[in-house]
C-alpha positions as CSV (number, residue, x, y, z in Angstrom):
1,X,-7.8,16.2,10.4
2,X,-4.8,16.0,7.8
3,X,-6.5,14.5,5.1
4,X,-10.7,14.7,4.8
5,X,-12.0,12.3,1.6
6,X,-15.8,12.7,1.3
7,X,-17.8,11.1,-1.7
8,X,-15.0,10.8,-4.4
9,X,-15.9,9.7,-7.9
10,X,-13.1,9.7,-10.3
11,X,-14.8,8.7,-14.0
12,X,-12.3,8.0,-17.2
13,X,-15.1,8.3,-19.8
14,X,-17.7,5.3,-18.9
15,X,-15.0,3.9,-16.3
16,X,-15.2,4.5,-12.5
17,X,-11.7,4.5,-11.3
18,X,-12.8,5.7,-8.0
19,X,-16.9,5.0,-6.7
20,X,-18.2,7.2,-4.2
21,X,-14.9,6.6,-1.5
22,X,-15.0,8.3,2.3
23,X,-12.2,8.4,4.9
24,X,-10.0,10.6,7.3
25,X,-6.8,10.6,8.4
26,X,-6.1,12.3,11.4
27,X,-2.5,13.7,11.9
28,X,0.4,11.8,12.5
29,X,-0.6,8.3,11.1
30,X,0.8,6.4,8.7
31,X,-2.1,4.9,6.6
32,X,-1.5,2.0,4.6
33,X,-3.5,2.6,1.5
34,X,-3.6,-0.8,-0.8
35,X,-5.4,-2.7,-3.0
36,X,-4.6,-4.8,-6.7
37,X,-3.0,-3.3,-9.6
38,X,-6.1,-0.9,-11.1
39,X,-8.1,-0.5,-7.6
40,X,-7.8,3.2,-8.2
41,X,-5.1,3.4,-5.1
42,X,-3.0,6.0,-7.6
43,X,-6.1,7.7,-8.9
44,X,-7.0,8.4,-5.5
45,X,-3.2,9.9,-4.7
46,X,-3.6,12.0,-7.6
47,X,-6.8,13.8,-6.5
48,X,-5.4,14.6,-2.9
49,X,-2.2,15.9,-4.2
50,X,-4.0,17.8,-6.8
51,X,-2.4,16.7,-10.1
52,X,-6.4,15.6,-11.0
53,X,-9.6,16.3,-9.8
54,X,-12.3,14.3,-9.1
55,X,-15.2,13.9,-11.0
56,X,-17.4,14.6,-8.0
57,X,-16.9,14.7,-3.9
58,X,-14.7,16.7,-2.1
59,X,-11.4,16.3,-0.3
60,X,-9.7,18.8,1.8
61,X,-5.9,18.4,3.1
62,X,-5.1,20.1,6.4
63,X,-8.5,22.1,5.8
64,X,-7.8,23.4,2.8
65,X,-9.9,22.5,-0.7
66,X,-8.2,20.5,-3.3
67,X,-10.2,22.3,-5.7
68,X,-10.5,25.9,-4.3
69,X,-7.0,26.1,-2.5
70,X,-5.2,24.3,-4.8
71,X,-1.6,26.1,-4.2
72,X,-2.2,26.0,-0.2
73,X,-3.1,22.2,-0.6
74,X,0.1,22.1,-2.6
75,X,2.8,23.6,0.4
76,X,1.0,21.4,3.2
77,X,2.1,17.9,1.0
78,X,5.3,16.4,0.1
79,X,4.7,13.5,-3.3
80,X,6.1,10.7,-4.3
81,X,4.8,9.4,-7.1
82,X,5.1,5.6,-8.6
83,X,7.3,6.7,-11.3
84,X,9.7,8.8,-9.4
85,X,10.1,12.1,-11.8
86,X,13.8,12.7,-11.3
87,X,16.1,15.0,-13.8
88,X,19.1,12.4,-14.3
89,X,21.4,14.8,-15.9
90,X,21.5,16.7,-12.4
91,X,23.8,16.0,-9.5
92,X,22.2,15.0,-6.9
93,X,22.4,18.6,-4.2
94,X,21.8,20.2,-7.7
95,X,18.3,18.8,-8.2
96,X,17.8,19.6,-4.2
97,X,18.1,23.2,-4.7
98,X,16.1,22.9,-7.9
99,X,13.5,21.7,-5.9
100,X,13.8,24.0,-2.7
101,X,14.0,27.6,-5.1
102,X,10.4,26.1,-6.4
103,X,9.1,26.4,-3.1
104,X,10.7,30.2,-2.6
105,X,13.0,28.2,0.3
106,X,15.2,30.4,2.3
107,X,18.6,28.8,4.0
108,X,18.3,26.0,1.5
109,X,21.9,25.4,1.5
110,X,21.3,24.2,5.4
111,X,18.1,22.9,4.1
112,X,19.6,20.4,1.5
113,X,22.2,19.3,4.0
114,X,19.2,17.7,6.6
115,X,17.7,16.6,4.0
116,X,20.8,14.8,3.0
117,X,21.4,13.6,6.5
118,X,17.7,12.2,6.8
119,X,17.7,10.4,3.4
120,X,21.3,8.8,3.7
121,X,22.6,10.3,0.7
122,X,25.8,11.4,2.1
123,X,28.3,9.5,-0.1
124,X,26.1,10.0,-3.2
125,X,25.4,13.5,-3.0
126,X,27.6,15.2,-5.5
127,X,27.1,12.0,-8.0
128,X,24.5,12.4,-10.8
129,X,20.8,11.1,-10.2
130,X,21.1,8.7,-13.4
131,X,24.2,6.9,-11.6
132,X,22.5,6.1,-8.6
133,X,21.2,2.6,-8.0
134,X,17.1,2.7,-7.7
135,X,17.3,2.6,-4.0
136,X,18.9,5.8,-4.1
137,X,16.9,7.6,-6.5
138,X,14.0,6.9,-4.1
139,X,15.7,8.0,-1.7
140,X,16.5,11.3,-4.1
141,X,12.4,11.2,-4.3
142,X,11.5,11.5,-0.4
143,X,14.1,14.2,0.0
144,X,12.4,16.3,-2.8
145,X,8.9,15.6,-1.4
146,X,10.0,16.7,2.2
147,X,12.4,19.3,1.7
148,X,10.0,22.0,2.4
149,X,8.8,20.2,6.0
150,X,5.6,18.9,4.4
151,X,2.8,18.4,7.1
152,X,1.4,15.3,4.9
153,X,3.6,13.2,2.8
154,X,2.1,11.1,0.0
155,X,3.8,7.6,-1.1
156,X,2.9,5.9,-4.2
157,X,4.7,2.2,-4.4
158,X,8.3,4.0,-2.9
159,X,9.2,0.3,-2.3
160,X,8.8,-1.0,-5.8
161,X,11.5,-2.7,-7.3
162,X,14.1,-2.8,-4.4
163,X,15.9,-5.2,-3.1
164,X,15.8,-6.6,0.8
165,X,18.2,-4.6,1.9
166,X,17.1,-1.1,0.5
167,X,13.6,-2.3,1.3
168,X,14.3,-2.1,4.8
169,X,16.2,1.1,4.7
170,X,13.4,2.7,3.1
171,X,11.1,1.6,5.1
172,X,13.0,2.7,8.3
173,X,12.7,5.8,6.8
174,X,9.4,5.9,6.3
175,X,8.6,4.8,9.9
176,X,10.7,7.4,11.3
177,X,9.2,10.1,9.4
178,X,6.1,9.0,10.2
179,X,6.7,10.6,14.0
180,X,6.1,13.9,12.7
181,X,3.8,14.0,9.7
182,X,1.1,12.0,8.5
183,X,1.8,9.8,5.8
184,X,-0.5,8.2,3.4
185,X,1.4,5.3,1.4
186,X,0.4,2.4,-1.6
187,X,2.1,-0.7,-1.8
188,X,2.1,-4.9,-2.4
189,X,4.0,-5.9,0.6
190,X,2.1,-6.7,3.1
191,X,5.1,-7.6,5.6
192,X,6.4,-3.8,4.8
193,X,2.4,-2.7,6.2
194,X,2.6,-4.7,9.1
195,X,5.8,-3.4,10.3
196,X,5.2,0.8,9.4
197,X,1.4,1.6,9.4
198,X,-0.9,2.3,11.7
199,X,-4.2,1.7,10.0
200,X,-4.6,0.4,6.7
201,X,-7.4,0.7,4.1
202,X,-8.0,-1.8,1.4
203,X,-9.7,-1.1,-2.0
204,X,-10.8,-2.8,-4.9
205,X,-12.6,-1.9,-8.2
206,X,-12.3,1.5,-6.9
207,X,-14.7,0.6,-3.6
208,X,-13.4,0.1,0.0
209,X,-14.1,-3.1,0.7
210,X,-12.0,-3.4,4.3
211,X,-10.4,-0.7,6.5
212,X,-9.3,-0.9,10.3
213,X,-5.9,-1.1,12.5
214,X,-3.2,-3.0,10.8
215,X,-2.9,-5.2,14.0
216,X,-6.2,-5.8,14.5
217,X,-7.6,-6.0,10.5
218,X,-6.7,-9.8,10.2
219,X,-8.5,-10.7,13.5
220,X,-11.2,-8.1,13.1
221,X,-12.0,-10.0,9.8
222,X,-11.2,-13.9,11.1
223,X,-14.5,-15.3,10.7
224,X,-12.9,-18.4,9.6
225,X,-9.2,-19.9,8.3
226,X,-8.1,-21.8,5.8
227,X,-6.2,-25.3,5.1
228,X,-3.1,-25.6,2.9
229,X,-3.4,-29.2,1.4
230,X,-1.8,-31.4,-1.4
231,X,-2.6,-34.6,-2.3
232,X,-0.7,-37.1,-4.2
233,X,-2.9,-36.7,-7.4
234,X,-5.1,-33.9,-9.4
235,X,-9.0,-34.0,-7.8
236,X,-11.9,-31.7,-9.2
237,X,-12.7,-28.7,-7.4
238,X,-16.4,-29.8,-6.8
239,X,-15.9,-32.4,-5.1
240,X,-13.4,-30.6,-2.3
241,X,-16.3,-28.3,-2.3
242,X,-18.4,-31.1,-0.6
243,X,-16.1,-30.7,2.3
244,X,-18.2,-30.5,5.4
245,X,-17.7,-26.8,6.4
246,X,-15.6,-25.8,2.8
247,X,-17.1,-22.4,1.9
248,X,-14.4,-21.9,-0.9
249,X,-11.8,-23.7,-2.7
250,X,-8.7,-21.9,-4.2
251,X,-6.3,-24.2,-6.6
252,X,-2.8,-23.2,-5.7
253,X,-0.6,-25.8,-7.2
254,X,-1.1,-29.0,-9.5
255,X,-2.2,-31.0,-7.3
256,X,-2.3,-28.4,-4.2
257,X,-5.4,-26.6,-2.9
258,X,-6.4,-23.7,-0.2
259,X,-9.4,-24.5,1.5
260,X,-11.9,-22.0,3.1
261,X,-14.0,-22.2,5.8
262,X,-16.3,-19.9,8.5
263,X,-16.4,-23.2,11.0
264,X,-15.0,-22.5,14.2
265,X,-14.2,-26.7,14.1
266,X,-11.0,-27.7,12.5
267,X,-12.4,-29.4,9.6
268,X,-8.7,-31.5,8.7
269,X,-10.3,-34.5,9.8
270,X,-12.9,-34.0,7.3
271,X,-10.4,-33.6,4.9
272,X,-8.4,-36.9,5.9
273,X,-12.0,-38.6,5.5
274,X,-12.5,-37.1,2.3
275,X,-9.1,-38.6,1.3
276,X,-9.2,-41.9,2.5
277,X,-13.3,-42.3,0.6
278,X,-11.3,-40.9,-2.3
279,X,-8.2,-43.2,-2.2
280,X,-5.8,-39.9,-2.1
281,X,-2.9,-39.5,-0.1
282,X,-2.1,-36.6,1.8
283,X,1.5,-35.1,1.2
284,X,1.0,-31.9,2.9
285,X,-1.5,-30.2,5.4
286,X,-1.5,-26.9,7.4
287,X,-3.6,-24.3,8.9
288,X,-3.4,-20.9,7.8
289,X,-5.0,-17.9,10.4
290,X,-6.2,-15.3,8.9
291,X,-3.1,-11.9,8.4
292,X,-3.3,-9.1,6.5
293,X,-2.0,-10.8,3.4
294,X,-5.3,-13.4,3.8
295,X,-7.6,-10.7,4.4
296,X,-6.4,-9.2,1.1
297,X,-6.3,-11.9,-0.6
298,X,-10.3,-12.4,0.3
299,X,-11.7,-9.7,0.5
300,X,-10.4,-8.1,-3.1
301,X,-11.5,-11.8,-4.6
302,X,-15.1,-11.3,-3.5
303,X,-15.3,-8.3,-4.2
């Protein structure tokens, strides 16, 4: 097992960042780890790279303690944090070979060159890292936390803030590496988790609250749908709640709503009933099956 998370509490003062979390991955996935901003995603990164330790539980990476093989945990796993740490007053191969002599690296000339290759930072290697565009300087950031062949690699957010184009790229990458090591990795787009991971794990006020294969999570979890609706006017979200089979109703626009339901029926002729014995026209109506994006969506609001 590459990574092993048993019990984990993480306390700041009287706040749980982390409550009592458990999971595995085994090598070679590439776990989707996500959740809303302050779900205790980074906290968790943290403790199994060992920058913090948890307030109780244990976690062991490629067998080794977090607590009580510390520097072993550290060679088996390459880290990419949110904010990428990068020295901008370095050239690029520079900051490589900074890197590499940390880790006592021998060939790191050849070294530096594959990692070069891998990362696509052929044409900006011998610029400085604060003249690269951000897609760069994460790309500056995986080649630092793989240049000593990590066997786990640890992504925090490496997406944020790119555009379409290095989005992709990035991701490409990650997939790709992903066919030799494990990788653990946090971010919002749920399109980019769909296309890379294997699994995925969802937290929320620092509890699991859905975890299973990213194919399979959305259908694993359709008990229900939901109808995308606007009317021509506002109406109160109590009465919409009257809905035969509404379980929840969601206001998404002025006069715009997302309706829940478990039923197994399709409940829009309810809805057109409901609007005609209301006097409201109907501008808009679709289903919505359940994807990863909906199962987030409901299982970190009841939650």
């Amino acid at each position: 097992m590459s990574i092993l998370v048993k019990n984990i509490t993480r306390l700041y003062g009287a706040q749980k960042a982390l409550d009592n979390i458990s999971f595995e991955v085994p090598k070679g996935e590439i776990l989707g780890f996500l959740g809303p901003n302050g779900a205790g995603k980074s906290t968790m990164m943290k403790i199994i790279t060992t920058f913090i330790p948890p307030s109780e539980g244990e976690v062991k990476v490629c067998g080794y303690d977090i607590i009580s093989d510390s520097m072993e945990v550290r060679k088996k796993v390459g880290y990419l944090p949110e904010h990428n740490p990068l020295y901008l007053d370095m050239y690029v191969r520079e900051y490589l070979g900074f890197i590499a002599g940390l880790h006592h690296m021998k060939q790191k000339d050849k070294r530096i060159k594959e990692m070069v290759d891998l990362t696509g930072l052929g044409q900006e290697q011998h610029k400085k890292i604060g003249a690269l565009s951000k897609g760069y300087r994460q790309r500056v950031g995986l080649a630092q936390a793989l240049i000593h062949n990590p066997e786990v690699l640890i992504l925090d957010e490496p997406t944020s803030g790119l555009d379409p184009n290095q989005l992709v790229d990035i991701r490409n990458l990650i997939k790709n590496i992903g066919k030799e090591k494990t990788v653990m990795f946090s971010t919002h787009i749920m399109q980019e988790v769909e296309a890379v991971c294997d699994r995925v794990i969802i937290i929320n006020k620092g509890k699991i609250v859905a975890e299973g294969l990213s194919g399979e999570l959305g259908r694993e979890k359709n008990s229900g749908y939901s109808i995308s609706v606007e009317f021509d006017k506002d109406i109160s979200r109590g009465a919409l709640s009257q809905i035969e089979g509404v379980k929840r109703v969601d206001k998404t626009g002025e006069n715009s709503w997302e309706l829940f339901t478990d039923s197994k029926e399709d409940i829009r002729p309810a809805v057109f009933r409901f609007a005609v014995n209301q006097q409201l026209t109907v501008l808009t109506i679709s289903r919505n099956e359940k994807n990863l994006e909906t199962v987030f969506r409901d299982v970190t609001r009841k939650s």
